[in-house]
C-alpha positions as CSV (number, residue, x, y, z in Angstrom):
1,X,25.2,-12.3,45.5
2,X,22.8,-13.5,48.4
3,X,23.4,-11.3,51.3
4,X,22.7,-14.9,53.5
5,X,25.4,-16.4,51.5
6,X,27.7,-14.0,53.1
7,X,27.0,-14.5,56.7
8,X,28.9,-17.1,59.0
9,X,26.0,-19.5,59.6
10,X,26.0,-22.4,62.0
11,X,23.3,-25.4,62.5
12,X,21.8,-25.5,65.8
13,X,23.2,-29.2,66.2
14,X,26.5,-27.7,66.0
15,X,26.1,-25.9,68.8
16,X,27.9,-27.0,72.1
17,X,26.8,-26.6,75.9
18,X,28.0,-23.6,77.1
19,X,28.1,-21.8,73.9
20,X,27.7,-18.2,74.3
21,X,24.6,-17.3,72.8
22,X,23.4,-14.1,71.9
23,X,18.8,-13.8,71.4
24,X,18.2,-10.8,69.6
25,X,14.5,-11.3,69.7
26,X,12.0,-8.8,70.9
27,X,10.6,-8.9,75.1
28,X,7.3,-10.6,74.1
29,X,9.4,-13.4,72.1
30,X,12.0,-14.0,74.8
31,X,9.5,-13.7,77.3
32,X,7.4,-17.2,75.9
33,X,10.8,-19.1,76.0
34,X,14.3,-18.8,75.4
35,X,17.5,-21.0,75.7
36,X,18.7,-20.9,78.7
37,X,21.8,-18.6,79.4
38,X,21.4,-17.3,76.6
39,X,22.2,-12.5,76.7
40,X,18.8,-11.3,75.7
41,X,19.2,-8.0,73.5
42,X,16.4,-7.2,71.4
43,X,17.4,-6.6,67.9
44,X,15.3,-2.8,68.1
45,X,17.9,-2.2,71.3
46,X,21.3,-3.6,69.7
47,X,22.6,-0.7,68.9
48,X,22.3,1.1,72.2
49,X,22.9,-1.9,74.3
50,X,26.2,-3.0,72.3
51,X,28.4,-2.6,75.3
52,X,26.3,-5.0,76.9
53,X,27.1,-7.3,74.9
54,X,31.1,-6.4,74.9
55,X,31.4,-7.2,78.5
56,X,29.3,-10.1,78.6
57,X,31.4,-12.2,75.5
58,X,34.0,-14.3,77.1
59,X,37.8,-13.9,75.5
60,X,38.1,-14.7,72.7
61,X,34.9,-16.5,72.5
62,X,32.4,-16.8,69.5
63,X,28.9,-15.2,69.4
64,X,26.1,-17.2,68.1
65,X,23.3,-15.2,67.0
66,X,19.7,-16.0,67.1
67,X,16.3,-14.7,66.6
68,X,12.9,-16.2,65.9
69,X,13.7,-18.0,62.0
70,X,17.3,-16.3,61.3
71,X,17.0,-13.0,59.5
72,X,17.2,-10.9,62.4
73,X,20.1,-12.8,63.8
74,X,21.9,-12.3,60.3
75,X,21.8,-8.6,60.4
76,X,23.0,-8.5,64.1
77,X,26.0,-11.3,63.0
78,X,26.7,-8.8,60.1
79,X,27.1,-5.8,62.2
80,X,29.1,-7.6,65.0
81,X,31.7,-9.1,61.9
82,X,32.2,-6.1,60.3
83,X,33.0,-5.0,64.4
84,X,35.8,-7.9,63.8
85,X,34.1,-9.8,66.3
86,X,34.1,-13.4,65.7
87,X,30.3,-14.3,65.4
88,X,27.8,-16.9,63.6
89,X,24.1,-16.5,63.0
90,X,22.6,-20.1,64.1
91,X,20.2,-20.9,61.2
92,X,16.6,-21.4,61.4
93,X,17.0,-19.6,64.9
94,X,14.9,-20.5,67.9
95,X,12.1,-22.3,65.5
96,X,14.9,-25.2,65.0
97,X,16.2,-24.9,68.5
98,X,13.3,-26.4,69.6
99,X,12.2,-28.5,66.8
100,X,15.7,-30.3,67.5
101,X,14.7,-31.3,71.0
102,X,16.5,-28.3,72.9
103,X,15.5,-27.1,76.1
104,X,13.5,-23.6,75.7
105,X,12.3,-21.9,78.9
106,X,10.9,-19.0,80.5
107,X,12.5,-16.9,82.9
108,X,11.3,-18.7,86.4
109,X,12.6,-21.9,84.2
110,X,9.4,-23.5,83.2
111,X,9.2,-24.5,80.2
112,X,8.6,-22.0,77.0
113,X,7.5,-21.7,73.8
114,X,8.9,-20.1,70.5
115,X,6.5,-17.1,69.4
């Protein structure tokens, strides 16, 4: 079986303002542009940083994953399932973020580009 076939996926024009979003990218890549609001953990840091992420995800509330194209984001939405917390890798990650029109910017909020 496809290990990708196994991971909750959602499209990026699923996604809902005010989705919690979780960028597992690395500094440099979330540095160029990011969604906004999005919890910045870089996928080399997860592990350490998990706690982070605990407090930050409101009740009850879904995790969307996403990294650079999706694989990265699908290993992180594995780990945080098998966790039995209720998250989705966003396919084609940040690359179809923007190609579908949404916002990407940096952190003083200009606009950003996807590494």
């Amino acid at each position: 079986m496809n290990f990708a076939a196994r991971v909750p996926t959602v499209g990026v024009t699923d996604l809902n303002d005010g989705d919690f979003l979780l960028d597992v990218r690395e500094d440099d890549e979330w540095q160029a542009g990011h969604a906004e609001g999005a919890l910045h953990i870089p996928i080399s840091d997860f592990v350490a940083r998990y706690g982070e992420l605990t407090e930050a995800t409101p009740q009850d509330g879904r995790v969307h994953v996403i990294c650079r194209s999706g694989g990265r984001s699908a290993q992180v939405t594995m780990y945080l399932v098998q966790q039995g917390i209720d998250a989705v890798n966003v396919d084609g990650g940040m690359q179809v973020w923007a190609a579908a029109g949404r916002p990407v910017i940096t952190d003083a909020g200009a606009p950003g580009h996807v590494l």
